[in-house]
N, C-alpha and C positions, 0 to 999 in steps of 0.2 A: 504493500500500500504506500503513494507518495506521501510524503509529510506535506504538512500543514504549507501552504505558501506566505511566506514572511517576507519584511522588507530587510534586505542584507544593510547591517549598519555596524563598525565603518565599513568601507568599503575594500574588498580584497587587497592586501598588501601592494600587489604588482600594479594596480588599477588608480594608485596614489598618485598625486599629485599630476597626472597625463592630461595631456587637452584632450577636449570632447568627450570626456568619459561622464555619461549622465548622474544626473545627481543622487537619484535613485532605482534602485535594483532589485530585483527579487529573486528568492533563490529555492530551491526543493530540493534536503539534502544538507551537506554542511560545507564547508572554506575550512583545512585545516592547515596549522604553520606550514604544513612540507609540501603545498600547493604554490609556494612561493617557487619551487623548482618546477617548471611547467614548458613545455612545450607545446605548438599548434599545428596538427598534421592535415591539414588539408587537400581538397583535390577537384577532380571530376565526380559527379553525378554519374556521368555515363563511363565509368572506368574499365577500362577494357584488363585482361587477366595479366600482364605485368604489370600495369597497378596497382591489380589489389596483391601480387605477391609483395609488390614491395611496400605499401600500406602496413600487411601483414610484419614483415619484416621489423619494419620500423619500428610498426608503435608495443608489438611485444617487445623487443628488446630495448626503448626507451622504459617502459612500462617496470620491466623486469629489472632495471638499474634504476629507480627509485623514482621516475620521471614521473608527473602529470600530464597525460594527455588532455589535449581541450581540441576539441572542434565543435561542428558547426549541426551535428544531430541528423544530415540531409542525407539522402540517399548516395551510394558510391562510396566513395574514400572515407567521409565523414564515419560514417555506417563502420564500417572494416575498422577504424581506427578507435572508435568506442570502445567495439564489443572485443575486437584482440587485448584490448588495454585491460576489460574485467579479466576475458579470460585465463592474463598474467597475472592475476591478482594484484593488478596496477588499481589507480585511481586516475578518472578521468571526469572533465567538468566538458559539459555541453550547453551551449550559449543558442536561445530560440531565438527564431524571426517572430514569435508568436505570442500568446500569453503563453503562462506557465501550465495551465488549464487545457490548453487547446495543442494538442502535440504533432507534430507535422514533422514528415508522412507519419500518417497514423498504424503504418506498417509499424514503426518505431517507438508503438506507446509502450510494448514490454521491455524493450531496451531503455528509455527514457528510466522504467523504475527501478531496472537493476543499478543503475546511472545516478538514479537521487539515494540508493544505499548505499554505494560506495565513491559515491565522490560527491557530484552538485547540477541541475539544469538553474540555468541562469539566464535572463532576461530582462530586458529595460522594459519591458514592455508590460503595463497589469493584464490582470487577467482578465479573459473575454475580448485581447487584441486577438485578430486573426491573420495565419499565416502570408497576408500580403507580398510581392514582389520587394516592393522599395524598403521592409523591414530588414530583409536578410543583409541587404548592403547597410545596411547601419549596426547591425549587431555585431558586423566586422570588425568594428572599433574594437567590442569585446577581447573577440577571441585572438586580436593580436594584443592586446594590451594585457591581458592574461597570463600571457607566455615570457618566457626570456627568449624564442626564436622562433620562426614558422619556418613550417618544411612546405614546400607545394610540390606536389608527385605529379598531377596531371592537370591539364586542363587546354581548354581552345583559346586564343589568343583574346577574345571578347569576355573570358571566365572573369566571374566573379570571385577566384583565387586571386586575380591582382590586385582589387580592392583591398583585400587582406593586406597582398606585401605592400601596398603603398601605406597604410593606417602603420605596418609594421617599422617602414619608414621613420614615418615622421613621429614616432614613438620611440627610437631609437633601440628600436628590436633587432637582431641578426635577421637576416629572412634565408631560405636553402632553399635550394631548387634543385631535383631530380632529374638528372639528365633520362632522354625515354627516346626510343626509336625516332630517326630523324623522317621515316614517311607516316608518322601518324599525327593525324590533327591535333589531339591531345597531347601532344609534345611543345605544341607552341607555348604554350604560356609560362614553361619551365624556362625554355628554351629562350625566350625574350627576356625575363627576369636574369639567368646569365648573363646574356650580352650587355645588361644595364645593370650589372656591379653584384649578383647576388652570391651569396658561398654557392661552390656545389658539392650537394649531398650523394656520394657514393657509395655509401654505407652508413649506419646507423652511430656509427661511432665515429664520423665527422661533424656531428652533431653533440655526441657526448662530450668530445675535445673541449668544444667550444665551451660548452655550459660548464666544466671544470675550470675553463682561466677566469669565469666572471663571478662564480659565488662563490 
């Protein structure tokens, strides 16, 4: 059964003092100290199967070396990167385009609860908002301000993964990008975040490196 939906007050460690991060939040689930260690593994919706192996990859073995996963709840990567993180006996925080009440896709309402036992859904949004388009691109602020780095595995040059790395930008986040087959569509958006300054992630522990020089 989800908990109670409360208003998160203060506000997550990582979420302090950043521009644009709303004033108010809500949460299902808890925020504990060792979510200050947090990563954002984001992607395609439509993830083709070397995505999700490296999804897979990833976020069990950030998961399994103490890491927080945070993503975005949506179908594809999002999805893969949740449910691998429980399955590690990780913790993982999921940031809605929606209210807290209303869970989208709904394919994901019993992932959602295993979600608010061991880690947290999170949202600007009260409840009875519904899963609109122009929310998800605002709750990006979250899920990169959450983290200390975003991975993107996949996505198409137009994805709403670079919303993410840009919020992750101007937040002074690492952002990693997955290099992926140069004839697939879903390579673009990895693939352009490289050309404009991103780490690249080859492994799961070019990711751990990093998060070792900064806490």
């Amino acid at each position: 059964m989800l908990h109670k939906v409360s208003l998160l007050s203060p506000l997550p460690f990582n979420l302090r003092s950043l521009p644009g991060i709303p004033n108010t939040i809500y949460i299902k689930g808890s925020i504990k100290p060792s979510d200050t260690k947090a990563v954002a593994i984001i992607g395609s919706r439509e993830m083709t199967s070397y995505g999700k192996k490296v999804a897979v990859n990833f976020s069990r073995t950030l998961a399994r070396s103490g890491i927080t996963v945070v993503s975005g709840l949506a179908r594809g990567i999002d999805t893969v990167a949740h449910r691998e993180a429980l399955k590690s006996g990780g913790r993982t925080i999921a940031v809605l385009g929606s209210g807290l009440d209303i869970i989208y896709p709904p394919e994901n309402i019993a992932l959602a609860g295993a979600i608010a036992r061991r880690g947290a859904l999170i949202s600007q949004f009260p409840p009875g908002t519904k899963p609109l388009g122009k929310n998800f691109l605002q709750r990006n602020c979250l899920i990169s301000g959450l983290s200390l780095a975003v991975v993107v595995i996949e996505g198409k040059r137009q994805s709403g993964t670079l919303s993410t790395a840009s919020y992750a930008a101007s937040q002074g986040r690492e952002v990693f990008a997955v290099p992926g087959p140069v004839d697939s569509p879903l390579s673009q958006a990895p693939h352009f975040l490289i050309e404009n300054g991103a780490a690249i992630a080859k492994s799961p522990k070019d990711v751990l490196d990093y998060i070792e020089t900064i806490i």
